[in-house]
Structure formats: C-alpha cells, structure tokens
GUMARNU-923403 format. One line per field, with one value per residue (C-alpha): residue number from 1; residue in one letter; x, y negated, z. Coordinates in steps of 0.1 Angstrom, whole numbers. Each point is the difference from the previous one (the first is absolute). Layout:
BEGIN
n <- c(NUM_...)
res <- c(A_...)
east <- c(X_...)
north <- c(Y_...)
up <- c(Z_...)
This chain:
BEGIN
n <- c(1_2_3_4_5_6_7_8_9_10_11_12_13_14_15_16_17_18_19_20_21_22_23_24_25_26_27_28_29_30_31_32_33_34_35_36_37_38_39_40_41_42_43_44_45_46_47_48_49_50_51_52_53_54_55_56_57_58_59_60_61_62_63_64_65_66_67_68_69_70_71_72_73_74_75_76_77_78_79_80_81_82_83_84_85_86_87_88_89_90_91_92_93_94_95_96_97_98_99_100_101_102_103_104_105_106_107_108_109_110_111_112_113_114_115_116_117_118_119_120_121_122_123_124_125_126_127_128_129_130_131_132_133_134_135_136_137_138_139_140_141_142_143_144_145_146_147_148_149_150_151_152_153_154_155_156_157_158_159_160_161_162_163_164_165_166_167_168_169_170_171_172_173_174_175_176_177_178_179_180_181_182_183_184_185_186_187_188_189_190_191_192_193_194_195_196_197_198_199_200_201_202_203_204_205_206_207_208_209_210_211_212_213_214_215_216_217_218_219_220_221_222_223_224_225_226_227_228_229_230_231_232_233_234_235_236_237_238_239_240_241_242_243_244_245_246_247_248_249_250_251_252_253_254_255_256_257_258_259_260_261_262_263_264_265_266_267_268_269_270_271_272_273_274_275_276_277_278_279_280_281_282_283_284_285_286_287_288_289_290_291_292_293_294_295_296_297_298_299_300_301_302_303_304_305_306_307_308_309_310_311_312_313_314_315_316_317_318_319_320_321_322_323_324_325_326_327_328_329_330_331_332_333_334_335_336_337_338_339_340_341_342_343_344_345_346_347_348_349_350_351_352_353_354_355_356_357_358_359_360_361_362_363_364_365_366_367_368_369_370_371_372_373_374_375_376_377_378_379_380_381_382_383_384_385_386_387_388_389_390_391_392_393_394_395_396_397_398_399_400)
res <- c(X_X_X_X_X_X_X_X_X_X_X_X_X_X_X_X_X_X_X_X_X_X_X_X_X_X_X_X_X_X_X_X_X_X_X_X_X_X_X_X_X_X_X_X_X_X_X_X_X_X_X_X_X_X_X_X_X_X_X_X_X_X_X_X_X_X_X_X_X_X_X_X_X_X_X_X_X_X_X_X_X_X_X_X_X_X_X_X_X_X_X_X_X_X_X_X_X_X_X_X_X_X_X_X_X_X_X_X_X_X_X_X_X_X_X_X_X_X_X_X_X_X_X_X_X_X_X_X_X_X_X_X_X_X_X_X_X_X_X_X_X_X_X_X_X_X_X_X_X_X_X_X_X_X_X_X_X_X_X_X_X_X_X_X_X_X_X_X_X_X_X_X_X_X_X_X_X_X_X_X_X_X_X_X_X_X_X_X_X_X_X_X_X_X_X_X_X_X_X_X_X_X_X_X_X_X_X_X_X_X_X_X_X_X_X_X_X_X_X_X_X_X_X_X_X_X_X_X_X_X_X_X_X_X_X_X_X_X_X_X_X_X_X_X_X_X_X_X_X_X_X_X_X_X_X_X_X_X_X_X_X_X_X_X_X_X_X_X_X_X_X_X_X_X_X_X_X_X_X_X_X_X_X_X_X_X_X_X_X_X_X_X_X_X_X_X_X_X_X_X_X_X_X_X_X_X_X_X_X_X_X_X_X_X_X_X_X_X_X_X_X_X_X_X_X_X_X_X_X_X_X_X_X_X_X_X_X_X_X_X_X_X_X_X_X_X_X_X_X_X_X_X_X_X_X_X_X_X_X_X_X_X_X_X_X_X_X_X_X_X_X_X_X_X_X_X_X_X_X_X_X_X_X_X_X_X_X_X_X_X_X_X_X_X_X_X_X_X_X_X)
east <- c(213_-10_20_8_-6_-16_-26_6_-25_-4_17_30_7_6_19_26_-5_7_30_37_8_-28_26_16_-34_-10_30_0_-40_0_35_25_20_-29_-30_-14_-35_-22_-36_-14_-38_-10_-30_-21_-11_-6_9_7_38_0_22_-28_-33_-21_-6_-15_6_-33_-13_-23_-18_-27_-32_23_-3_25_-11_15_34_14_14_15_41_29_20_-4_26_21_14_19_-19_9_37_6_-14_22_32_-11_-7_36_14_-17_-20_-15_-15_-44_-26_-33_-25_-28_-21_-17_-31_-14_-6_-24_-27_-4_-7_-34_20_16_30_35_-3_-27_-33_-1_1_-34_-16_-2_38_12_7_14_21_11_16_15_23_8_9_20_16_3_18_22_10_6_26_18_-12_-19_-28_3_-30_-26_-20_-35_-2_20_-14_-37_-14_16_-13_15_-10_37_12_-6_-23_-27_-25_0_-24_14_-35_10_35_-13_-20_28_21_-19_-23_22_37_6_-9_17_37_-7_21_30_25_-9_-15_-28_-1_-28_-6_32_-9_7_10_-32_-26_3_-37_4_20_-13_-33_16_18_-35_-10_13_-9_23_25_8_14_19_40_-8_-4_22_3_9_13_-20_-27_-2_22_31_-9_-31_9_10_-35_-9_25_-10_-34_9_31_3_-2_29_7_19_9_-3_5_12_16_24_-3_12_-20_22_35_18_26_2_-40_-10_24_-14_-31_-3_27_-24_-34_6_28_4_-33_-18_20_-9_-35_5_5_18_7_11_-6_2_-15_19_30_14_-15_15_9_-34_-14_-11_-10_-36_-16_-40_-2_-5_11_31_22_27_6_36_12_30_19_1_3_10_12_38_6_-18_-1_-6_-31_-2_-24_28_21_-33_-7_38_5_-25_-5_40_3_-38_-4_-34_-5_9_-19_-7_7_-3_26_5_-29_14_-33_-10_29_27_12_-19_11_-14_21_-3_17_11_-5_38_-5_18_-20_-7_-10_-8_0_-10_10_-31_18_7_29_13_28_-17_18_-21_-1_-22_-13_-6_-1_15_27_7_22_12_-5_19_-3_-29_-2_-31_-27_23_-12_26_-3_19_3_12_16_-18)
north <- c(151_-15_-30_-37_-29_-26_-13_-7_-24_-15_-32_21_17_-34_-13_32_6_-38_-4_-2_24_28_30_-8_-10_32_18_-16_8_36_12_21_-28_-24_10_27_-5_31_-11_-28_-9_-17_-21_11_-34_-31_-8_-30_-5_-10_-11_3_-6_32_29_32_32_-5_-34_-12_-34_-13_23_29_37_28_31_24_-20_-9_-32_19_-8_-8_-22_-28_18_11_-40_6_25_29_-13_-2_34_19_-23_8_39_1_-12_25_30_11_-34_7_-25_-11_-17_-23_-21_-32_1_18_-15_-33_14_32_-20_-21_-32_1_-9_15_-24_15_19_41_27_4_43_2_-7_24_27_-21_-18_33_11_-37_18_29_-20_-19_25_24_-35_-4_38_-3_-27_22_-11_17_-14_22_-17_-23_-20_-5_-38_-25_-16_11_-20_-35_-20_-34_-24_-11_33_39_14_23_14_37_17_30_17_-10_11_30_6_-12_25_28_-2_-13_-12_33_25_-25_0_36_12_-21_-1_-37_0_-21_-21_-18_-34_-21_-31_-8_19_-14_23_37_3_-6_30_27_-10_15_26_11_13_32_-4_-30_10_30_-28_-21_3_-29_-37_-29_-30_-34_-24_-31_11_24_24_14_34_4_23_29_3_5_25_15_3_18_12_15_-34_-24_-34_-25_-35_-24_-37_-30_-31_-23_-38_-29_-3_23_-15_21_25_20_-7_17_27_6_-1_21_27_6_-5_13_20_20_-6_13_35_6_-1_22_-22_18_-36_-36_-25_-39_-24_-15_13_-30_-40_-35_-25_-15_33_12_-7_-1_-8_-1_13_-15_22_-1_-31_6_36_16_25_28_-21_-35_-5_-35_-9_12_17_20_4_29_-4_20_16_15_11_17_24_6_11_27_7_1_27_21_18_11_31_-7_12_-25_18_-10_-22_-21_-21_-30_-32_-26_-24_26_16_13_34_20_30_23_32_0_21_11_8_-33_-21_-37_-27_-33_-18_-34_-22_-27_-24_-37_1_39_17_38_33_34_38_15_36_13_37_10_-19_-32_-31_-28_-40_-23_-38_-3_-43_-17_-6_35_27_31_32_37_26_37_20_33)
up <- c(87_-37_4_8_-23_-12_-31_-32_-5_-37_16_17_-34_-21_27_0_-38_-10_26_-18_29_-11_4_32_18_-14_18_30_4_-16_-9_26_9_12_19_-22_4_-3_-2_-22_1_-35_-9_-22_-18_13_35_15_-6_-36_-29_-24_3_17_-22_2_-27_-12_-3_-27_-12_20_-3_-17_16_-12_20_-29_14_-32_8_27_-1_24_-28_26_26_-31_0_34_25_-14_-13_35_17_-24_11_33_-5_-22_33_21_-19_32_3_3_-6_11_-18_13_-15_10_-24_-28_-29_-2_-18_24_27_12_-1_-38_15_15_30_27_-3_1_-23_-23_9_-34_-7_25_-24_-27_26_9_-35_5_25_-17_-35_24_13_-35_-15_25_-4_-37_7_24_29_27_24_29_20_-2_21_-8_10_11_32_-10_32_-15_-28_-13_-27_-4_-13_-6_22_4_30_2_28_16_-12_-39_4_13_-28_-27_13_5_-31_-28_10_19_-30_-27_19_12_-33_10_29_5_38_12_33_11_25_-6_25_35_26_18_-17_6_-7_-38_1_22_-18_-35_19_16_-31_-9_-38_-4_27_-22_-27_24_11_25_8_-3_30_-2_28_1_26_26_22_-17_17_-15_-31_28_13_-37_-4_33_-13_-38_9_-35_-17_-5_13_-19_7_-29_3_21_-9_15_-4_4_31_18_-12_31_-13_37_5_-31_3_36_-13_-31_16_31_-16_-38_-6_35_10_-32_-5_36_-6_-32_-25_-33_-15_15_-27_-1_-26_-28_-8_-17_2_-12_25_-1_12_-33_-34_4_-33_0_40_34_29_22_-9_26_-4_-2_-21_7_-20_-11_-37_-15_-31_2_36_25_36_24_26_32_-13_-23_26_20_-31_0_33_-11_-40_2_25_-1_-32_-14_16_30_35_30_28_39_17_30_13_21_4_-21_15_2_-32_-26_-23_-29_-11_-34_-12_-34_-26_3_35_17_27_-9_31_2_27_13_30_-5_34_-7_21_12_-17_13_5_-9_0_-31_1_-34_-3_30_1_17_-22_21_-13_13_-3_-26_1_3_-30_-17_-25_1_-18_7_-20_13_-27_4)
C-alpha cells in the first residue's frame, strides 16, 4: 500500500492555512497523535474548489503563446498550497503526493479557455515540459511529486469550471511520445485514466499498447459510475501495472454518519485494496460550512470535506474517522494479504502486513440492527471477534 488520504484542493488549503487552529488541524490530519494520513493527491491548478479565481502555471493574456515556458511559475501556490504541504510533510516526512491537473493552460487548448475543450497536437510536447517544470519546482522547494495523473476525469467537460476532454488515443500518445520521455529522468510516476469505475476500456486501450505501457505505473478510479470491482479485472488483465483509487466525496446529500461509514468502509476502503488498489483517497481534505469557497467555479455545491473548517473551530466528518481506522494503523509499505471472506450482508475484512512484520485488519459489520460474533483467519491463525455492533468499523493489529 501507498496510502490513505484525501485532496488538497486550492480551496482545502486556504481553508486549513487561514484557520486560527492551522497547527492542531494539521496534527490531527497528519501528525502521530491524529490520523496520520499517508497519501495526499494535490491539484495542479485550477479545479473546481476555489478560493481564488482558477489559475493555471502558465497562463497568459488573450491571444499570447509562451511555448519557450517563460512565464512558467508556481508563485500562485506559494500564498498557501505549498505553506501547507510542508506543515503537513513536517508532521509526517513519509507523507507522498500526487498531482493531477484539471486543464492545461488556456492558450494550449482549442477552446482558449481552462473550462472544457481538449488539448491542441501541437501543444502536446510543450504541455509535457509543463509537467516536468511542475514537478522540478516543486522539487526545488523540497517537496517531492511521487505520481501524476495525466487528466483529471478526461471523459467530463464543464463550462462552470476546469475541465478538459482527453481521448484514451491522445493520452496514449501524450504519454508515450512526449510526457513519458520528459518524466523518464525523475522518480515522479505516471498513471493514466483517472474517471469512473464504469470505463475499463479507456484503460486497457492505453495499456494495449506496449510503447506507452512501458511509461505507465497504472491507472487511477473514481466512484461516481460503475462497479466498484471493476479495477481487478484491469489488474487481472496487466497484472504488472498498479491500481489506485483516487476520489469520492461525501455530501450533504448523504447526512447519515452509520450509512456513509457502511458505505465507504465496504465499497472504498475494504473494497478497493481487495481489488489491488495501492491508495484509498477521498476528495477535499478540508471545506467551509458552505461546502467550499468556490470563487469563479460551478461544480458540486453540497460537497463535504474531511474536515469542516469555519472561521474559529473545526469539526471531524466520518470521513475522518474512515481514513483513521486505516492511515493510522497501515503504513506505506505495507502488503494486502488474503483474509476472511463472509457475503455482501455479513461482515466485510481487508487485512495488511506491515512493514515491521505485525498484521493489520479491518473489519466491517454493514447490519442495521445485528451486534455479530466472528472468527478471522489471517496467516494461519484463527482471532475470535466478539460483539462487533451494528453500522461498526474495528481494526486489529498482531504484534509480529
């Protein structure tokens, strides 16, 4: 496993940067006395969860081009982005980050503009030194990208916020022809699709060709559409490519504490692992109690973060205490390894072995209304559970 976590979104940032609370949020989400989250997924830019308007690392006036890059600069994410990945990677220095973006720059695309429209050919390699200045700025202040993702939800445009279209046959041929050999230098991995679980065929079709398979670590899922399962027949298929979970939010249209724990537990963060996923990760980390700021962008209006943020407190959200039960307890490095099957009504289990040699489980009794007794086999041995109550989450941990 990479890690469980969450975005920092431009708008989750400001919201943990501004708080009068900064260090203790950053504790309790990153530090050894809270939750110690291992895996953070960053936008690069724009996105829709703002509090400024939508920006990219390269935007210039209306008609301008800058394929040289010199107008190329991250200052934008100096004001609070970046203040607040070093907080968070003080707190925990094995922390790793991914970086997505959710458009290039206006003037590389046919629209002129961050919001829709697709990637001009004949910005593909300029947009591909985009990524590695990215990534070599981000290095220089002491921070290290260890993945990207090529596009954010490249089957989803919006004129309400950043988007872009991205064919499986262009992202092919980003990767293999330009982004590829640009990031082949680094350490900075590359992984392709990053949408719904409801189209495989986005990724076998990159994976198909052995050119720009030789580039890729793997593909990323999302949970808006499709069967959660669907990642392992990927995995079944190119075994020697990774999977990795990469968004979902909560909302304010599922207010039910037990409910979304059942849910997310089952579906995302046992039922993920289990079909190979090295990362579980939700959408923002941190949002206001008007379920943002959103300056400039449309997009979810009801979304919840990990946190809550207002002026002078915070509060916890499940989805807090669903990382927890696993960032806490699963360090980076750690192996899935097979445990106890029981149905989709009975309980549900994922199990790891640490680095250090211990055995980690999790495990979920998803009833309404049964307290439920079990017997877990991990490793040859056989733990006993007794009275796990309805709508639970418990982990175990074996000393080796």
């Amino acid at each position: 496993m990479d890690g469980f976590g969450a975005a920092i979104t431009n708008a989750a940032a400001y919201n943990i940067y501004s708080s009068p609370q900064r260090s203790q949020i950053i504790n309790d989400l990153f530090g050894k006395d809270g939750i110690g989250i291992s895996y953070i997924r960053l936008t690069m830019g724009g996105s829709d969860f703002q509090a400024v308007a939508p920006y990219t690392y390269n935007d210039m006036p209306s008609g301008g081009e800058d394929f040289a890059l010199n107008f190329f600069s991250i200052d934008n994410d100096r004001d609070f982005i970046i203040p607040v990945l070093k907080d968070a990677l003080a707190a925990n220095p094995t922390l790793k980050i991914m970086a997505t973006p959710w458009s290039a720059p206006a003037w590389m695309k046919n629209t002129r503009s961050l919001n829709g429209g697709f990637l001009r050919d004949e910005c593909m390699s300029v947009y591909a030194d985009y990524f590695l200045r990215f990534v070599q700025a981000y290095a220089s202040e002491g921070i290290t990208i260890n993945a990207i993702t090529v596009q954010n939800e490249p089957l989803h445009e919006s004129q309400d916020y950043p988007t872009q279209h991205m064919w499986w046959q262009q992202q092919s041929t980003f990767v293999r022809e330009h982004l590829g050999p640009r990031l082949s230098a680094t350490s900075t991995k590359i992984i392709v699709y990053d949408h719904n679980w409801d189209d495989t065929a986005f990724t076998t079709g990159i994976l198909n060709d052995q050119g720009t398979r030789a580039f890729v670590d793997g593909s990323a899922w999302h949970c808006y559409g499709g069967n959660h399962d669907s990642p392992g027949g990927v995995r079944n298929q190119f075994p020697d490519k990774n999977i990795y979970f990469t968004e979902c939010s909560g909302g304010e249209w599922s207010p039910d504490f037990g409910n979304n724990l059942v849910w997310n537990t089952r579906l995302l963060f046992i039922g993920q692992p289990r079909v190979w996923a090295k990362t579980v990760l939700l959408w923002n980390m941190a949002l206001d109690s008007n379920h943002g700021p959103k300056v400039g962008v449309g997009g979810c209006s009801d979304c919840r973060g990990v946190i809550t943020v207002d002026r002078t407190s915070y509060q916890r959200e499940v989805e807090y205490y669903l990382i927890g039960h696993f960032s806490k307890f699963v360090p980076t490095g750690s192996v899935r390894i097979d445990s106890s099957n029981f149905g989709w009504d009975d309980v549900h289990t994922v199990a790891f072995e640490a680095p250090d040699g211990a055995i980690v489980a999790v495990v979920l009794n998803p009833s309404s209304t049964n307290t439920v007794n079990f017997n877990l086999n991990l490793s040859g041995s056989t733990y006993q559970y007794n009275n796990l109550p309805p709508k639970s989450v418990v982990t175990l941990k074996m000393s080796p």
